[in-house]
N, C-alpha and C positions, 0 to 999 in steps of 0.2 A: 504494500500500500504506500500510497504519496501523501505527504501534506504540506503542499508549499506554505504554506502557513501556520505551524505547527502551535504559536504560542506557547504555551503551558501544558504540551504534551497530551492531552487528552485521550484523542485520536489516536498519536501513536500508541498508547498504551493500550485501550481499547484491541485494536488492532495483535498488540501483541498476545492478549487475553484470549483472541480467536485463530492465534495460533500461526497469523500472519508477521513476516516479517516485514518492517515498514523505515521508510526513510523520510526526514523531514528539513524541513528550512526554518530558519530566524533566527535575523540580526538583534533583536532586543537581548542585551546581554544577562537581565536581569530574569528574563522568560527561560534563556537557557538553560539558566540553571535551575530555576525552578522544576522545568521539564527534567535536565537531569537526575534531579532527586528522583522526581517519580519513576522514572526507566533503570534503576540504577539496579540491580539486583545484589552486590554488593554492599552498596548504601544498606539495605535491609537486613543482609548477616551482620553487618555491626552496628544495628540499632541502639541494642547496650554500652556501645563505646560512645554513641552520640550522648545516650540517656544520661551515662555518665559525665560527658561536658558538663552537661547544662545541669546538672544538680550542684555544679560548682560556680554557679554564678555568683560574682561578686561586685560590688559599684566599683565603678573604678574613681582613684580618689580628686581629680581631676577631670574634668568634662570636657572644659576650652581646650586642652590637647587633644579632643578624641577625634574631632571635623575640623575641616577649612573655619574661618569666618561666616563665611556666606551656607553652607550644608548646618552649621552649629543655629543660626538665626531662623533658618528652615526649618528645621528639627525641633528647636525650644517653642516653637510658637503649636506644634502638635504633642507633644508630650513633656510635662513637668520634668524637671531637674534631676529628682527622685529615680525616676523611672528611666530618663536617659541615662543617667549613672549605672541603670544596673543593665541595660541594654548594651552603651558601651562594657562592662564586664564581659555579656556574653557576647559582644563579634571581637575581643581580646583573645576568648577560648579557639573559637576554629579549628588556629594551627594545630589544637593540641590532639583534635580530632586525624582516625586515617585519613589519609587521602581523598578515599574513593568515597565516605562518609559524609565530605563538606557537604558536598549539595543539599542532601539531608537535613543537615544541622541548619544550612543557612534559610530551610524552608520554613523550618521552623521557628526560628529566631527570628523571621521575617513575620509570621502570625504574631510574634508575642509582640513586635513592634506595631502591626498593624490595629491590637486590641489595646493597645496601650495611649492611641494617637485616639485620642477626642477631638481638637478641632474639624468644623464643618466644610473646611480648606485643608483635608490631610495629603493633596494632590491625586486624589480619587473622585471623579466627578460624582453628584448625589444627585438623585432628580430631590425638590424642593419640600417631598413628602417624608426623602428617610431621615429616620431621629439617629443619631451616632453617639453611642456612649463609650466612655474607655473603661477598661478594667486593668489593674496593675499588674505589673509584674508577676508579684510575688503571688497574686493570687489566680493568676491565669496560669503561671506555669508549673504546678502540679498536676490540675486537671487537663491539662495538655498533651505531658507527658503520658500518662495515662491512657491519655486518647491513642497517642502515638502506639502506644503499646499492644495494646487493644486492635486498632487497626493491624498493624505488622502480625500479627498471629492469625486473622482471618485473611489474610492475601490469598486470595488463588495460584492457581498455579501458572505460570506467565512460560505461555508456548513458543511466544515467538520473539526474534531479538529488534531493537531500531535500532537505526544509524543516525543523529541527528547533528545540521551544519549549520555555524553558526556562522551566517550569511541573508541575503536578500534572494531571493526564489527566481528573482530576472533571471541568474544564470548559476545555471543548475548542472554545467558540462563537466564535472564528478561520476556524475550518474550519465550509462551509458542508454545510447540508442535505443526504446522497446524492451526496455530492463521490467517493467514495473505492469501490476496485473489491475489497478487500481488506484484513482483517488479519491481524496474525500478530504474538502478542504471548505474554510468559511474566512473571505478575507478582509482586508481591511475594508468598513463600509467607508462611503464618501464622506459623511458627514455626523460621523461617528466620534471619540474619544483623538484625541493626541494621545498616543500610548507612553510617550515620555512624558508628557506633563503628568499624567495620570498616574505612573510609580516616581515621580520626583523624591518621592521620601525615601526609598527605597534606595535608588539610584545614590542621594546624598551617605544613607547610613552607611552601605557596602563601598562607599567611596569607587563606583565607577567613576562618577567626574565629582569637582569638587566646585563650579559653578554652571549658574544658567549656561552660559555658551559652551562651555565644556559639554553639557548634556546637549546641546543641539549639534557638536560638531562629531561624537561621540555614538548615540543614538537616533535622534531626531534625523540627522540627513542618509538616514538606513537604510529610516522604516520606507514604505508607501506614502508619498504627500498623501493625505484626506481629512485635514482638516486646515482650518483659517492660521494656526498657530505654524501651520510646516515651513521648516527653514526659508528663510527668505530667497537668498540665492539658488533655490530648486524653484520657487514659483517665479520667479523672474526670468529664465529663461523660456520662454514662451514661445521662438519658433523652432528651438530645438525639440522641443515635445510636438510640437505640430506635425514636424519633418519625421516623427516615427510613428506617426498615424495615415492609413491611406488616406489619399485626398474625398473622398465618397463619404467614409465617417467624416471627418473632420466638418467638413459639412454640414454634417446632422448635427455635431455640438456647437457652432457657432452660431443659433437661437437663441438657445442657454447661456451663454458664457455674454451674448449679447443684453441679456434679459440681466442676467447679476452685474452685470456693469454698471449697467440702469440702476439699478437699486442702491449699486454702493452709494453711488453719486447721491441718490436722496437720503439715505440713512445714515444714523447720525453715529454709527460705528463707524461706519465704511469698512466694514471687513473686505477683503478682496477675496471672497468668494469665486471671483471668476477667473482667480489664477490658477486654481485647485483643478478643472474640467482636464484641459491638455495634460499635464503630469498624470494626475491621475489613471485615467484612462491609458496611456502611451505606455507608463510602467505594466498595468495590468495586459495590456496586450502582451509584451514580451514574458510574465508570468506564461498567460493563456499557448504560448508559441512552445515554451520549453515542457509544460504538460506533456501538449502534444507530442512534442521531440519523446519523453520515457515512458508515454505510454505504450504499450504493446495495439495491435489491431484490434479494435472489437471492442476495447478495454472503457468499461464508463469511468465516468467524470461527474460527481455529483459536489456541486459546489453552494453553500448559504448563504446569501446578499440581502443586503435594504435597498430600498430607493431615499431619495431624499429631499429634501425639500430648505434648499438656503434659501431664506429673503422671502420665503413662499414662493420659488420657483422651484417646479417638481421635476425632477431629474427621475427617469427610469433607470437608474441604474443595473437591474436583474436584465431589461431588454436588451440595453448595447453590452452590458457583457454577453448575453449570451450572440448580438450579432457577434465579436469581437470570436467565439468560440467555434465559430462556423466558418466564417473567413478563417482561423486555423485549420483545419480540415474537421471538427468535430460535427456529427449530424445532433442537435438538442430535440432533445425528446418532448420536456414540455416543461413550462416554468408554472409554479404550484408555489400558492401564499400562503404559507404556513401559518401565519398569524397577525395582526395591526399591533403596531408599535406606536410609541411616540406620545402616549397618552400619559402617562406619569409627568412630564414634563411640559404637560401646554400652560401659560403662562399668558396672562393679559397682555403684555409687552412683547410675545411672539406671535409670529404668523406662520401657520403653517399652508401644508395644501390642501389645496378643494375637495381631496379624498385621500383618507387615511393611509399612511404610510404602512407599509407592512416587511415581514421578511419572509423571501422566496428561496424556495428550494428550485435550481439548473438541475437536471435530469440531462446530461450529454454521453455520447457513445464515438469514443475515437474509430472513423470510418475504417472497415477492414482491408 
């Protein structure tokens, strides 16, 4: 199985659960490893040498040494002093853990970070209804542990092995020619999360980078543009994304991208909405290309999408990717709404579209 979008492993494991072996993609450094915890088989035999880490959590006696400046004013504003002290303790321990264990440990450490961070800014977006409370340290990581435990004793039995690269899915030339019997993949939607802005806490505490632009030079210029926040220097260059979409699409998007222009102009954000269309789309095409390149003949392509709706202009996005999947060679079977979205989040001060966003299941068959 394939999952040019792997995130947080799901799929692949899944996958492996069913006895398949699978391969996956993604640049977000912080998903990698989370993924790797979960596929690690290893990590799992030395669950006890994790357990034992983190039962030696200690504050550490100083905090200002623990982050940058700018990660340490990030982090204080989501969790009291108290709790950063004993958080810093435990990403101190890591090293002391095996090897093959970290990921493991950091999965975890990353939960006791995440119940610990009470602000309603903890760089995880909320729609406007969810309540966010913190729980401490000390009192989250026994029943944790536990849990931890607990899980790891009922795991099945994991049939099959991944391989996962920590890269952007554009180019996938690792993986050979008609290698692969299957995908199943959900990518980034248009108008969706900043996936860096959204683990920023994260990012800060495991010191991937140690400021904003470090995190955009780092991750941000990785991922997929599809959102207003994506690096500036990717939404700017605007005929080079042009120039890697046939002239026939490009066409069809230049209503839309005319239509957001419009609107920045009147609205009083001015997001630039309409630089997001080209990038977007241009990347996902050369995704949709290398599919095609490892799949085998015959082989489906079952992929989960939104459409969107910036400025209250509706973008089908489920339709041009799936044009985008047939101009590949793939024949799409049928595109099926799985659900409406968007409703937790409507807001007097937004507009959306004139009918309900939803998210679609592609049903595609790479031609024989």
């Amino acid at each position: 199985m394939l999952d040019p979008f792997a995130g947080m492993g799901t799929s692949l494991l899944e996958a492996n659960l069913l006895g398949l072996d699978a391969s996956g993609y993604e640049p977000h450094p912080f998903f990698v490893d989370i993924c790797s915890a979960k596929l690690s088989t290893r990590a799992v035999e030395q669950v006890d040498e994790v357990i034992d880490c983190l039962s030696r959590i200690r504050p550490v006696d100083d905090v200002e040494k623990a982050w940058s400046p700018t990660a340490l004013l990030y982090l204080s504003k989501l969790v009291d002093r108290e709790n950063l002290a004993l958080l810093a303790g435990a990403r101190s321990l890591e090293p002391l853990c095996p090897t093959e264990a970290r990921p493991l440990y950091r999965l975890i450490v990353s939960r006791l970070l995440e119940l610990a961070a009470g602000s309603k800014t903890d760089g995880i977006y909320k729609a406007p209804t969810t309540l966010k409370r913190s729980i401490s340290v000390a009192a989250s990581v026994g029943p944790l542990l536990r849990q931890v435990r607990e899980d790891v004793e009922d795991l099945p039995v994991v049939l099959g092995d991944s391989v996962l690269t920590a890269a952007s899915s554009e180019d996938m030339s690792r993986l050979p020619q008609e290698s692969h019997d299957i995908c199943v993949t959900s990518p980034p939607y248009l108008n969706n999360f900043d996936f860096a802005e959204m683990t920023r806490m994260e990012l800060y505490f495991w010191e991937y980078a140690s400021t904003w632009s470090e995190i955009t030079e780092r991750v941000r210029a990785r991922l997929i543009v599809n959102t207003t926040t994506a690096p500036t220097k990717l939404r700017r260059d605007q005929s080079r994304w042009a120039d890697m979409l046939p002239d026939d699409f490009r066409r069809i998007l230049e209503p839309l991208i005319e239509q957001l222009a419009g609107q920045r102009r009147v609205r009083a954000g001015r997001k630039e909405y309409d630089s997001l269309v080209l990038p977007y789309f241009a990347q996902m095409r050369r995704v949709v290309q290398e599919v095609h390149r490892v799949l085998k003949p015959g082989a489906p392509f079952h992929t989960v999408v939104a459409d969107a709706a910036l400025y209250g202009v509706h973008i089908h996005t489920e339709e041009l990717l799936a044009d985008l999947m047939v101009r590949a060679g793939f024949d799409v079977k049928e595109i099926v709404r799985l659900r409406n979205r968007g409703g937790r989040w409507v807001l007097a001060k937004r507009q959306g579209a004139a009918t309900p966003l939803g998210e679609f299941h592609i049903r595609a068959m790479k031609k024989p």
